[in-house]
C-alpha beads as a LAMMPS data file, in Angstrom:
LAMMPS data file: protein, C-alpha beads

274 atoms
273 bonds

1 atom types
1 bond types

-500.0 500.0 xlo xhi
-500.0 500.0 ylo yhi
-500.0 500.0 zlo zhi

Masses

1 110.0

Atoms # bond

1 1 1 244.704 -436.616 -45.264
2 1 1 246.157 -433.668 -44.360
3 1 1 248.882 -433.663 -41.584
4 1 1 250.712 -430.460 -41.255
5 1 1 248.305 -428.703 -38.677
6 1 1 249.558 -428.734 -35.310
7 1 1 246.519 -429.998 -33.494
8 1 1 245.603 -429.371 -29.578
9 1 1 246.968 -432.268 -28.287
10 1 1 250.270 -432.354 -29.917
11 1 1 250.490 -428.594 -28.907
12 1 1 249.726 -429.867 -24.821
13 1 1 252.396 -432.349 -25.988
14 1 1 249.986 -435.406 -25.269
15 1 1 251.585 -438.599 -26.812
16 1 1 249.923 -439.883 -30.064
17 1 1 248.725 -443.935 -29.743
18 1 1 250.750 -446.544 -30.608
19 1 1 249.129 -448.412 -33.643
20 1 1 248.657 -451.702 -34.113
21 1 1 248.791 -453.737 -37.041
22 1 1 244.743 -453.200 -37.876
23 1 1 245.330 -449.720 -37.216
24 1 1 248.618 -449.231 -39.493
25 1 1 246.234 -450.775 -42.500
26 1 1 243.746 -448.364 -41.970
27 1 1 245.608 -445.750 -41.946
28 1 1 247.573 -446.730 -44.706
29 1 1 244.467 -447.143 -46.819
30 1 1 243.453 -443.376 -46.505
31 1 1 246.674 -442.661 -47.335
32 1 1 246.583 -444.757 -50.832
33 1 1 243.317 -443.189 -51.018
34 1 1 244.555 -440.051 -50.999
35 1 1 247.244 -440.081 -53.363
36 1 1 245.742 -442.512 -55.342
37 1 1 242.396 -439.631 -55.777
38 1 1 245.577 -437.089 -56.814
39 1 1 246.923 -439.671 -59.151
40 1 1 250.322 -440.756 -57.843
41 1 1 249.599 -444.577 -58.857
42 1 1 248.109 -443.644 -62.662
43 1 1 251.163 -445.060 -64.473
44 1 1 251.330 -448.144 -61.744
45 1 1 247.489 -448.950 -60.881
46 1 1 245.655 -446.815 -63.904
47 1 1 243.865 -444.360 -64.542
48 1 1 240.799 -442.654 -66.251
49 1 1 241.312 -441.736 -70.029
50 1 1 239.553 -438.058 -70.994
51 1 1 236.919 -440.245 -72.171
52 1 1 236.224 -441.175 -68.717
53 1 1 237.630 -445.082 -69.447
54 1 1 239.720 -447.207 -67.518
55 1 1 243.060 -447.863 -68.899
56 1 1 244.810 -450.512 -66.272
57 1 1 248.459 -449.556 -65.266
58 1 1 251.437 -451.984 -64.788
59 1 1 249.849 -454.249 -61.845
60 1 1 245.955 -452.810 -62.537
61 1 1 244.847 -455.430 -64.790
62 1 1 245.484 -458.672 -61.778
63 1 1 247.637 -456.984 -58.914
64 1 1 247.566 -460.335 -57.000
65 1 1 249.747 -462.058 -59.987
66 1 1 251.621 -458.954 -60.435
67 1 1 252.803 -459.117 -56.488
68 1 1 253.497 -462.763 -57.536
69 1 1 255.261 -462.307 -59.956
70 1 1 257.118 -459.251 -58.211
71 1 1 257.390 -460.645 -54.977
72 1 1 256.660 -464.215 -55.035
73 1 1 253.688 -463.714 -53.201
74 1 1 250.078 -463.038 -53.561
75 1 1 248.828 -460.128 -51.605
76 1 1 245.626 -458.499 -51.880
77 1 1 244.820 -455.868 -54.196
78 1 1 244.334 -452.948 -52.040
79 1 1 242.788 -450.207 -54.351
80 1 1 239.698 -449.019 -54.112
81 1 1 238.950 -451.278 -51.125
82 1 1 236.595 -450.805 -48.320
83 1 1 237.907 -452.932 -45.178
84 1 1 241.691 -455.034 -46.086
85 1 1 243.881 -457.123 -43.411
86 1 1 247.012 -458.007 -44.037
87 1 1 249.779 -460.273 -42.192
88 1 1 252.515 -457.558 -41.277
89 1 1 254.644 -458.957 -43.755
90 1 1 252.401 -458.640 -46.571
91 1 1 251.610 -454.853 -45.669
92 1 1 255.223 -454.146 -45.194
93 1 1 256.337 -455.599 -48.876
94 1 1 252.986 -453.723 -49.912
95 1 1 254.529 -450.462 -48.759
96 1 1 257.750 -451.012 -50.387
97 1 1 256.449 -452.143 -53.618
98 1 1 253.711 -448.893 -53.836
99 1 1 257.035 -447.015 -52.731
100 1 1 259.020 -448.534 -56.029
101 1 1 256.218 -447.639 -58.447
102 1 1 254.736 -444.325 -57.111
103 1 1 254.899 -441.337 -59.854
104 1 1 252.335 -439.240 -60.534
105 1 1 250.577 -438.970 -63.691
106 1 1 252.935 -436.469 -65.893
107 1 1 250.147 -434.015 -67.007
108 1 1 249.977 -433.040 -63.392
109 1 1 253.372 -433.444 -62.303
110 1 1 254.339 -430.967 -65.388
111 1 1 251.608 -428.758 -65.485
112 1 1 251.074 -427.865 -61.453
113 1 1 254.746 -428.408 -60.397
114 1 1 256.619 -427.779 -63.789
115 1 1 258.479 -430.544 -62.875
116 1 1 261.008 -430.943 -65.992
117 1 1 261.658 -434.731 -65.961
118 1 1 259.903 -437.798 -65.211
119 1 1 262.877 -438.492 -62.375
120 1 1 262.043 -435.174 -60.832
121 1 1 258.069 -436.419 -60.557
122 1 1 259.237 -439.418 -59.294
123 1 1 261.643 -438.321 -56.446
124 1 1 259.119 -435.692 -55.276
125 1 1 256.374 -438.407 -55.418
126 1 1 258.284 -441.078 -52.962
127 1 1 259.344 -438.239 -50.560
128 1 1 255.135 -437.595 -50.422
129 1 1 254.491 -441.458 -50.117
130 1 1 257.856 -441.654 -47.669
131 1 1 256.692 -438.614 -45.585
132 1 1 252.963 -439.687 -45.104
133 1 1 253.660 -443.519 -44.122
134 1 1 256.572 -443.250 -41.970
135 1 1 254.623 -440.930 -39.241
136 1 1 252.007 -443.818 -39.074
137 1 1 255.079 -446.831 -39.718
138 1 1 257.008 -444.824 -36.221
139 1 1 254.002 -445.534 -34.132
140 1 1 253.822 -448.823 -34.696
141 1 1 256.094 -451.984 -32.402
142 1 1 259.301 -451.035 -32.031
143 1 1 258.803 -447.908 -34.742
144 1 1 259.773 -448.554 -38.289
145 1 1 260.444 -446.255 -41.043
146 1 1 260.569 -446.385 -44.848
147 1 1 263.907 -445.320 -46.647
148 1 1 264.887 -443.683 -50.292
149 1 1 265.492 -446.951 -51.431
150 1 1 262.404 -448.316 -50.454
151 1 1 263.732 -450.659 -47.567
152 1 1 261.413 -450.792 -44.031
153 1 1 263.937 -450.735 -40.946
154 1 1 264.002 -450.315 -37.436
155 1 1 263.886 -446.482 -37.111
156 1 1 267.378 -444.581 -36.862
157 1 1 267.922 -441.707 -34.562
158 1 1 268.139 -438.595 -36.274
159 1 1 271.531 -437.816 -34.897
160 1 1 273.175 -441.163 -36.277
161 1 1 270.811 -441.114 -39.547
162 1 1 273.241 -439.322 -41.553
163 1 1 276.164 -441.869 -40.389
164 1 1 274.197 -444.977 -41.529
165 1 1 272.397 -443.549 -44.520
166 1 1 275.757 -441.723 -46.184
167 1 1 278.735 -443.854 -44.576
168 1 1 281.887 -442.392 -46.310
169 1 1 284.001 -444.436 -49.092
170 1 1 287.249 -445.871 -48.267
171 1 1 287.474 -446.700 -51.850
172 1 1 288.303 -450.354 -52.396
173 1 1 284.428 -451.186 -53.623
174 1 1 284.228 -454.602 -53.720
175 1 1 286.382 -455.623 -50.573
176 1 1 285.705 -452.973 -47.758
177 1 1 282.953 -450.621 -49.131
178 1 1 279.947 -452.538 -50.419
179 1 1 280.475 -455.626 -47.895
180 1 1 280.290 -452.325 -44.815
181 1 1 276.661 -450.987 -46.991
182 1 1 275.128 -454.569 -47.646
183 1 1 276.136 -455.578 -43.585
184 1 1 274.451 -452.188 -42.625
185 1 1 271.205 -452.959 -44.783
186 1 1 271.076 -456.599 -43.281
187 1 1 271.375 -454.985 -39.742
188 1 1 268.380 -452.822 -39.773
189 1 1 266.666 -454.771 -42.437
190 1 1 262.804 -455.935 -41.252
191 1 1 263.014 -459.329 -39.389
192 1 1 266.479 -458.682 -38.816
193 1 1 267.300 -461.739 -36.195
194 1 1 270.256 -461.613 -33.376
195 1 1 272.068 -463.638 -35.652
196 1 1 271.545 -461.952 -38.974
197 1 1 272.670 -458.898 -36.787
198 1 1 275.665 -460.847 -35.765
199 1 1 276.948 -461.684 -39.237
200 1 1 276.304 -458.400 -40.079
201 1 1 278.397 -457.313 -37.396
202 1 1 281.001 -459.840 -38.478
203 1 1 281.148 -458.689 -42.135
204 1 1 281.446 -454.708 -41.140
205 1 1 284.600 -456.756 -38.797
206 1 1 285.722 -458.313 -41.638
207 1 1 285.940 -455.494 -43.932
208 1 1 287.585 -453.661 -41.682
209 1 1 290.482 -456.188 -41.298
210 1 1 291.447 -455.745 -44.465
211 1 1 292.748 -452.420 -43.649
212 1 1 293.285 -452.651 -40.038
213 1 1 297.183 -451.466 -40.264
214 1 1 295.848 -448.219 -42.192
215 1 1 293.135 -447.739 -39.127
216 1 1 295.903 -448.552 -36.505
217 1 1 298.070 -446.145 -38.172
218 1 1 295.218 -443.533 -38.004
219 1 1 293.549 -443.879 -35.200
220 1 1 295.575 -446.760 -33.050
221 1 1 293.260 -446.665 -29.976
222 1 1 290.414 -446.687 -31.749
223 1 1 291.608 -449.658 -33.547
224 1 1 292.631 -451.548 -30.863
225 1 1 289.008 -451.156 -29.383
226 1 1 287.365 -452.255 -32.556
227 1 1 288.886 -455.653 -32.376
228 1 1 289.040 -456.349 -29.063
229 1 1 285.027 -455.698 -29.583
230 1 1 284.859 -458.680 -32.070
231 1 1 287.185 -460.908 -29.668
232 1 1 285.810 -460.315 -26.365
233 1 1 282.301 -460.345 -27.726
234 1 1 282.463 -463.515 -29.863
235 1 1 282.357 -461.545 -33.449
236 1 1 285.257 -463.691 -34.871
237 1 1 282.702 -466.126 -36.429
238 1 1 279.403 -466.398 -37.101
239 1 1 278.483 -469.627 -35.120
240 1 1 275.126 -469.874 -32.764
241 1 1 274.886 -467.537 -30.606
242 1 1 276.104 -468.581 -27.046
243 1 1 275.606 -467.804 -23.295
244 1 1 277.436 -464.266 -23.159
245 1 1 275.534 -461.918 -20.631
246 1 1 275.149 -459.251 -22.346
247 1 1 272.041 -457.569 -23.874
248 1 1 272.406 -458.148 -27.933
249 1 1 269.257 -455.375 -27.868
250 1 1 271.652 -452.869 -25.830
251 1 1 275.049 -454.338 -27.285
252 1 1 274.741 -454.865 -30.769
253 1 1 273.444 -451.220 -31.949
254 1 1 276.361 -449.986 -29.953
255 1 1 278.693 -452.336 -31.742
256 1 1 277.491 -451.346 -35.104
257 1 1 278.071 -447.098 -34.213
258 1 1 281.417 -447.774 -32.856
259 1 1 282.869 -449.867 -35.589
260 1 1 281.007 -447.160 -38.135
261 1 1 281.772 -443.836 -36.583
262 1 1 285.508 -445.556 -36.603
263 1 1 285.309 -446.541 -40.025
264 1 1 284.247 -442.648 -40.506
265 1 1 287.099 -440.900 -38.780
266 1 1 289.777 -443.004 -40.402
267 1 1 288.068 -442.487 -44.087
268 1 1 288.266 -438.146 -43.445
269 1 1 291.526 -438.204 -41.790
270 1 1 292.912 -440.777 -45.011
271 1 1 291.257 -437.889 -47.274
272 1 1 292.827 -435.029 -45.352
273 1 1 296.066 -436.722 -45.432
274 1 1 295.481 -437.144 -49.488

Bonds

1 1 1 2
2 1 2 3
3 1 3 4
4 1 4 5
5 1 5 6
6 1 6 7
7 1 7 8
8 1 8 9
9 1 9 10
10 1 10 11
11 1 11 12
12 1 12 13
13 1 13 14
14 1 14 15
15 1 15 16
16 1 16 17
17 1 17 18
18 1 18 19
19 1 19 20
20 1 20 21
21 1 21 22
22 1 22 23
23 1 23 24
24 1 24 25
25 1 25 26
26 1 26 27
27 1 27 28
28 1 28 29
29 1 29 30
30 1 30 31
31 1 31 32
32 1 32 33
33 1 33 34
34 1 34 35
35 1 35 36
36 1 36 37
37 1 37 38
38 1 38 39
39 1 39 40
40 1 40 41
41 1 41 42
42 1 42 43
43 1 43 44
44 1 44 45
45 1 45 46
46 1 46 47
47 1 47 48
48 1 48 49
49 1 49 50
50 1 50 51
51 1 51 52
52 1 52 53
53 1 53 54
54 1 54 55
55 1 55 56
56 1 56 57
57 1 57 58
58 1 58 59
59 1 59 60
60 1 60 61
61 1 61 62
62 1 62 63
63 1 63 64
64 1 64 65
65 1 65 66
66 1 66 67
67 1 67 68
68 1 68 69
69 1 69 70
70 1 70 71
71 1 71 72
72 1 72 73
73 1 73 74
74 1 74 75
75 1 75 76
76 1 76 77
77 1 77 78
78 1 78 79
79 1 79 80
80 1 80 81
81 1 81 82
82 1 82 83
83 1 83 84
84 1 84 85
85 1 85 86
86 1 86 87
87 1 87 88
88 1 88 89
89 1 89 90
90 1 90 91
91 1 91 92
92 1 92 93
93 1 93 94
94 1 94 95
95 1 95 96
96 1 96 97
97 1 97 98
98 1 98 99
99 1 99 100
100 1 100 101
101 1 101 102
102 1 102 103
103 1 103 104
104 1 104 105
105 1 105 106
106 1 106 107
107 1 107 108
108 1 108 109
109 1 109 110
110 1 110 111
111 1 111 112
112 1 112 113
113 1 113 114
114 1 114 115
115 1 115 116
116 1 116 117
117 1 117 118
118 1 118 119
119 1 119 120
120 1 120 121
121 1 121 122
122 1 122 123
123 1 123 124
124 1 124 125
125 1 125 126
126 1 126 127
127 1 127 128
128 1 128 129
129 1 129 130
130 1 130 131
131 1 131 132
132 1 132 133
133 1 133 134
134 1 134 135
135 1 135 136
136 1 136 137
137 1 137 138
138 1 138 139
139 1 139 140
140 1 140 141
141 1 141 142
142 1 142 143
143 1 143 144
144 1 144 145
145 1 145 146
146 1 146 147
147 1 147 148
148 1 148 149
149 1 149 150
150 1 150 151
151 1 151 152
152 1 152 153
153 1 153 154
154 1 154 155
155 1 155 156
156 1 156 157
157 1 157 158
158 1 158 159
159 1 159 160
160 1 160 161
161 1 161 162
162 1 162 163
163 1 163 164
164 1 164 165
165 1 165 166
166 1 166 167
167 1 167 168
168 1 168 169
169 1 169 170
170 1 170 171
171 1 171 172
172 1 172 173
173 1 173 174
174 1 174 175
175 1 175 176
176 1 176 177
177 1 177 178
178 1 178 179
179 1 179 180
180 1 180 181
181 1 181 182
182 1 182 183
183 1 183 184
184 1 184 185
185 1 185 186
186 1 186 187
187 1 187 188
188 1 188 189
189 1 189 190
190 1 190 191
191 1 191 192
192 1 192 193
193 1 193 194
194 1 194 195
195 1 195 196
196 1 196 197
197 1 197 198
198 1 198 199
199 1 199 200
200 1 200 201
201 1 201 202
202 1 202 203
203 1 203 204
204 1 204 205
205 1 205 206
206 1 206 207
207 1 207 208
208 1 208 209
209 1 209 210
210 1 210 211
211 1 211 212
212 1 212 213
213 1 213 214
214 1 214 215
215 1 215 216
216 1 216 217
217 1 217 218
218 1 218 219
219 1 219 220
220 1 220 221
221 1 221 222
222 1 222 223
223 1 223 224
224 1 224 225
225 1 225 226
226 1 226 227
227 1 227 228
228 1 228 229
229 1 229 230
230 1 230 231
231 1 231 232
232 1 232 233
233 1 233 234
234 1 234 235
235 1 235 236
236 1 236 237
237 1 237 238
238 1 238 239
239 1 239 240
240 1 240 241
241 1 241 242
242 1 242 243
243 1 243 244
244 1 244 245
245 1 245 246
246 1 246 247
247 1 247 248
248 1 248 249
249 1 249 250
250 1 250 251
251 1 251 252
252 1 252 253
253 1 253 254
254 1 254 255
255 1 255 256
256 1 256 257
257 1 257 258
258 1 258 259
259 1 259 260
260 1 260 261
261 1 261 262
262 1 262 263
263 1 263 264
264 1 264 265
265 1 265 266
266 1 266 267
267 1 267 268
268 1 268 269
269 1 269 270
270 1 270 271
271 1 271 272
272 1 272 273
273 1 273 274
């Protein structure tokens, strides 16, 4: 399925349809189709031997009790299928798992790219899998994309992409730095609830406590508007959510960029000043 030609439509700038969820499977199954005809999913699915026979890959043998086993689930094989439906869940853990395991076969990769390592193969073949689904995964709901490390989220804007997907290091791993990553993973994570969002919110708060005097020191009135954010707005702990009139769809996002483009400013100044 070849996507890089400009057609008429898109030139008149005429909106392409939103998909639904019977739509999103179809197109998803030309794409695994296609890469599956070019041999991305060899290693993972199988492949032909030169003497024309089938030797199964990791999940080819039973891929229904390999997704069980992998994801605690059984979902359809959907290889070499003619008409699939899927529960959006099931097609969402089906893109991330074909996501995980995509390489292609190492005769080709070596031969027509001259790739010169198996990780090189398989970097170039997730940024083909990545590239294909997530123009289909944008048009469908609220748009969705699918990330290097094979995560479906609510899509990011490109302009605040970079700040979410390579959030600087304050350096303290365990107490500040993986707590801000695993809150901003659970944020945009798929099913993400108001309250998951919340606690996320809360542990990127929390975090931040820890070196609130640096901040304060740093930036002091962007401090001081970080935390009256988590008093005012009922961020201090993760109970129910109550009566607040405000718009968590509005409010929350905005939350999360403030307290991160914060966290941002005071890590490069700290590094400046080092």
């Amino acid at each position: 399925m070849k996507s890089d030609h400009e057609f008429y439509s898109t030139r008149k700038g005429i909106e392409k349809d939103k998909l639904n969820l019977m739509d999103l499977t179809e197109v998803f199954q030309i794409i695994l189709h296609e890469l599956t005809q070019e041999r991305y999913f060899a290693t993972f699915y199988g492949d032909n031997d030169n003497f024309d026979n089938w030797t199964p890959g990791i999940a080819g043998r039973n891929f229904e009790a390999y997704c069980l086993s992998v994801i605690g689930r059984r979902i359809k094989d959907p290889f070499y299928q003619d008409s699939l439906k899927y529960s959006e869940t099931d097609l969402f853990d089906l893109i991330e798992l074909l996501h995980r395991n995509i390489e292609l076969k190492w005769s080709i990769a070596f031969s027509k790219f001259e790739f010169e390592s198996i990780e090189q193969a398989k970097e170039h073949s997730q940024s083909v899998f990545r590239d294909k689904i997530n123009k289909q995964l944008s048009r469908y709901g609220i748009g969705w994309e699918l990330t290097r490390e094979s995560f479906i989220r609510e899509i990011i804007a490109t302009e605040l992409s970079e700040l979410i997907d390579n959030i600087a290091a304050y350096g303290d791993e365990e107490n500040v730095d993986n707590r801000i990553r695993r809150a901003i993973k659970e944020f945009f994570r798929y099913g993400a609830t108001d309250l998951s969002k919340k606690g996320a919110l809360i542990e990127i708060g929390g975090a931040l406590e820890i070196i609130r005097k640096e901040i304060e020191s740093a930036l002091p009135i962007e401090e001081a508007a970080i935390f009256t954010i988590l008093n005012n707005f009922d961020l201090r702990h993760n109970r129910k959510l109550k009566t607040s009139g405000y718009d968590t769809s509005i409010y929350y996002p905005w939350m999360l960029y403030t307290f991160l483009a914060t966290f941002e400013a005071f890590v490069k100044i700290r590094q400046r000043s080092n």
